[in-house]
C-alpha positions in Angstrom: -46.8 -54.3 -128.4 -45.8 -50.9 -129.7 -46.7 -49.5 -133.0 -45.0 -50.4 -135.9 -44.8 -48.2 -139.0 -42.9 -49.9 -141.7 -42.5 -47.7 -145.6 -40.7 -45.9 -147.7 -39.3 -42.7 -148.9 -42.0 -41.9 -150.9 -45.5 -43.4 -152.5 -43.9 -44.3 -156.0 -44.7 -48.0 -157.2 -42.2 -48.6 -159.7 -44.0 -51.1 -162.4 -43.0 -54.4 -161.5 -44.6 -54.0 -157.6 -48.2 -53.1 -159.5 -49.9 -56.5 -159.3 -49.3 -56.5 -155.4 -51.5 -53.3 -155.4 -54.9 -52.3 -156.3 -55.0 -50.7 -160.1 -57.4 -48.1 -158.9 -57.0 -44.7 -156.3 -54.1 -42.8 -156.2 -50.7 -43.8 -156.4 -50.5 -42.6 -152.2 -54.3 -44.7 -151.9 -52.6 -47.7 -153.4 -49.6 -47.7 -151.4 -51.3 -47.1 -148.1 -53.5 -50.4 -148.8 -50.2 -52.7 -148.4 -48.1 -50.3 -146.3 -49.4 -48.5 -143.1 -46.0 -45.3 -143.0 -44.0 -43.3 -145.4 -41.9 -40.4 -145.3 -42.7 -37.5 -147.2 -39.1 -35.7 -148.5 -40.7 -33.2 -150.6 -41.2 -30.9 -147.6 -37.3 -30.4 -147.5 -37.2 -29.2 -151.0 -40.7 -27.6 -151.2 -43.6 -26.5 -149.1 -46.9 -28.1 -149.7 -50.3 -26.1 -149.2 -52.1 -27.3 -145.9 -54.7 -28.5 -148.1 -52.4 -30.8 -149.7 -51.6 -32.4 -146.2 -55.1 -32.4 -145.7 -56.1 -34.4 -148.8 -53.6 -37.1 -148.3 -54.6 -37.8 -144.6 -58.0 -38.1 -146.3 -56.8 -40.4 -148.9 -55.6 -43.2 -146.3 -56.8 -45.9 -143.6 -57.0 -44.5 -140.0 -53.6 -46.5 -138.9 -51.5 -45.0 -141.5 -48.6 -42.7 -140.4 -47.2 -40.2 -142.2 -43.3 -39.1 -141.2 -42.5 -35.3 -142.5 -39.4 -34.0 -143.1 -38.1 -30.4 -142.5 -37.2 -28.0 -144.6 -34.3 -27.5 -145.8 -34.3 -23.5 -145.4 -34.4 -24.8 -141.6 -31.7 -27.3 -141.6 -29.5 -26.6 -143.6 -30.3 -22.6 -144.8 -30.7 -21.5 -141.1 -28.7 -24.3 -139.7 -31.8 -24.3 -136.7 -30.7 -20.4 -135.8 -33.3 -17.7 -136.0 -36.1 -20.0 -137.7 -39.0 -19.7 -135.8 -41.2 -17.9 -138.5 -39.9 -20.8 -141.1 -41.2 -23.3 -138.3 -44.2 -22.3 -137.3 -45.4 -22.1 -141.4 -44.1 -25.6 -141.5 -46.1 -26.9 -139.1 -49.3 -24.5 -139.9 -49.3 -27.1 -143.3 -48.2 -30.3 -142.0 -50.3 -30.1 -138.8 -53.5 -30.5 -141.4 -52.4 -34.0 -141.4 -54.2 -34.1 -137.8 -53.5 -37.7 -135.8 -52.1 -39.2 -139.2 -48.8 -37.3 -138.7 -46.8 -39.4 -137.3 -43.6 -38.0 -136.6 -41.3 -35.1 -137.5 -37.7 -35.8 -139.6 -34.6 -33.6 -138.7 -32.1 -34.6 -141.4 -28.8 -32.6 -140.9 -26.0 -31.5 -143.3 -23.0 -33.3 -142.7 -21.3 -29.6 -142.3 -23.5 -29.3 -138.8 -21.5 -29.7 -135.9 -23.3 -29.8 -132.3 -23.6 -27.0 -131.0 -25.3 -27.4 -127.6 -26.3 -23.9 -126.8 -28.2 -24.1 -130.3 -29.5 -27.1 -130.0 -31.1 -26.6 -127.1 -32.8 -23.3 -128.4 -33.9 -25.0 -131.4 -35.3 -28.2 -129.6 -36.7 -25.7 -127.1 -39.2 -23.8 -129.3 -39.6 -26.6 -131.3 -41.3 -28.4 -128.7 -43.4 -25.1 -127.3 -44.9 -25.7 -131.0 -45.2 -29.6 -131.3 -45.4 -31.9 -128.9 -45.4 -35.2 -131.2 -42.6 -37.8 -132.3 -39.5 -36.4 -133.1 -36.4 -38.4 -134.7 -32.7 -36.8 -135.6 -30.6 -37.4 -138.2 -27.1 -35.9 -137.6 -24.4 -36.6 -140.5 -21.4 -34.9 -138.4 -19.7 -37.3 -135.3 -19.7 -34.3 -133.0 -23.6 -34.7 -132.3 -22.7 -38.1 -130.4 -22.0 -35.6 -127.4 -26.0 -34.6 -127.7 -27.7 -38.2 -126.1 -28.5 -36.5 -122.9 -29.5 -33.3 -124.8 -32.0 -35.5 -127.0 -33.4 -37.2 -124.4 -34.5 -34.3 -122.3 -36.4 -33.3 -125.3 -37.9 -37.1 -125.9 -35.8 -36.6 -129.6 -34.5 -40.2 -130.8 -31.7 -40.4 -133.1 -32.1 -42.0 -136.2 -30.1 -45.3 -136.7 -29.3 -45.2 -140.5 -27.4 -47.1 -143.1 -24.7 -46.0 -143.9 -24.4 -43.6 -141.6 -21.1 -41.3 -141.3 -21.4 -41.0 -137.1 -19.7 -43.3 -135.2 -22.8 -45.5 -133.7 -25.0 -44.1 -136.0 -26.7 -47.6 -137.5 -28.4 -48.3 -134.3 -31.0 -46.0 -132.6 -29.9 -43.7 -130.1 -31.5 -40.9 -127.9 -34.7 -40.7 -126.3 -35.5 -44.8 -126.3 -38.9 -44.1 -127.1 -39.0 -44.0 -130.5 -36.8 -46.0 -132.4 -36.6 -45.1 -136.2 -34.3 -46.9 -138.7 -33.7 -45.0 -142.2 -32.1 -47.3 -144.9 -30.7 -45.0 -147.2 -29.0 -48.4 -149.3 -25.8 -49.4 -148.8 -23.0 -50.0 -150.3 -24.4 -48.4 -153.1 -26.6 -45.3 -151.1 -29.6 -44.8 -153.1 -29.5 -48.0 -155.2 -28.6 -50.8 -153.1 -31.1 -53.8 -152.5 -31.4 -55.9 -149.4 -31.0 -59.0 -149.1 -32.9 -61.7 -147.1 -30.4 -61.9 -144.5 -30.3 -58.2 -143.7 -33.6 -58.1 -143.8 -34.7 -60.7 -141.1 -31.5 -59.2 -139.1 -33.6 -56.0 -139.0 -36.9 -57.4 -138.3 -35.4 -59.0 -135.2 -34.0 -55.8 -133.9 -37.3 -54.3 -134.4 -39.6 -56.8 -133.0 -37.5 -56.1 -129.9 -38.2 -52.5 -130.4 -41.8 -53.2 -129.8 -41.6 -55.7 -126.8 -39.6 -52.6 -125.2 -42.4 -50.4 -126.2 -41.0 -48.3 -128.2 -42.3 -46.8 -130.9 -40.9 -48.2 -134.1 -40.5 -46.8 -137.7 -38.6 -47.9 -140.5 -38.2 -46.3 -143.8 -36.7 -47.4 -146.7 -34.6 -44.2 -148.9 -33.0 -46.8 -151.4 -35.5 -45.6 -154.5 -33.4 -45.1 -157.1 -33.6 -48.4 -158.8 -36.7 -49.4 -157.0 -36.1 -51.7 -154.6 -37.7 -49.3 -151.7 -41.1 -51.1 -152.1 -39.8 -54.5 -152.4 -37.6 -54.4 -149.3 -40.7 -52.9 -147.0 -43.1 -55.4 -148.0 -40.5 -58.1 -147.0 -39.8 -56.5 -143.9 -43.5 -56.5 -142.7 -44.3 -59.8 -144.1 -41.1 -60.9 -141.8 -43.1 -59.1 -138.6 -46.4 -60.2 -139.3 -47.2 -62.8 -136.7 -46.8 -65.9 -138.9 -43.4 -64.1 -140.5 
């Protein structure tokens, strides 16, 4: 099947996850022993020296993915207009991550409407620069007019929860990759999931992965913790005997 990359938002171990990981390495060495993904957010708020990028692919197995968000000073400063020089130092320190980087994020402000003239410029020299996964996460209903647009860039659009689009808690876009982002609901941020949601997910994704899609899912809901809890679950629930 397809490769699954199941995480969080994140390497933090809150306390009470500790005994299911090793008490020696980094916090991001003892993550990536139990969990083969996350989703480094600090790249929207912050840029991180290439050697930084570099040191953390060093720091994990082989398998292990990371997903890297965009700046913000792209996204949401820029709005994806005249950012190629912001782009290209992006990925000049991410790109030290070398085969570990698994995808790219685009998280959107919910003030972005579609625009399909820039869209398409920004998706254009984007890929001239990076020819990796790509996912999309639009927060404003008028990018459900930008399927066909996505998929003639192989982009997939992220299925979150909650999500403010119309559609937007199932995947969408190019079909192959297929990336869920679980921001915590009803409570965004804080919320646990239960069981039931749980083996409801793990059933869409497993047939992610007999489609062949690629197939991600981070967990966002870190606030009280329950991030780490909720992804170990979820992979125990896809692990052949789960």
């Amino acid at each position: 099947m397809s490769p699954l990359y199941i995480g969080c938002a994140g390497w933090s171990l809150p306390r009470e996850y500790w005994p299911l990981f090793p008490d020696t390495g980094t916090h991001l060495q003892r993550y990536a022993t139990q969990l083969p993904a996350v989703e480094v957010n600090s790249s929207f708020y912050r840029p991180h020296q290439p050697q930084t990028y570099l040191r953390w692919a060093q720091s994990v197995p082989s398998a292990f993915r990371f997903s890297v968000k965009l700046p913000k000073l792209i996204t949401h400063v820029q709005r994806l207009q005249h950012c190629e020089g912001l782009l290209d130092e992006f990925l000049a320190q991410c790109l030290k991550l070398g085969e570990k980087l698994g995808c790219l994020l685009i998280q959107l402000p919910p003030s972005l409407a579609y625009d399909a003239a820039i869209a398409s410029e920004f998706f254009r020299i984007l890929r001239q620069r990076y020819a990796g996964t790509v996912v999309l996460e639009p927060r404003h209903e008028t990018w459900r007019a930008a399927s066909g647009l996505l998929i003639e860039h192989r982009i997939g659009r992220v299925a979150a929860d909650p999500s403010p689009i119309t559609g937007g808690t199932t995947p969408g876009g190019w079909s192959g990759v297929r990336y869920w982002r679980l921001h915590g609901s009803p409570r965004i941020y804080y919320s646990d999931y239960d069981v039931g949601r749980l083996q409801v997910l793990a059933q869409r994704m497993r047939s992610s992965m007999e489609e062949g899609a690629e197939t991600w899912c981070i967990f966002d809901n870190t606030a009280s913790g329950f991030a780490v809890g909720n992804a170990l679950s979820l992979r125990a629930l896809l692990e052949p005997s789960g």
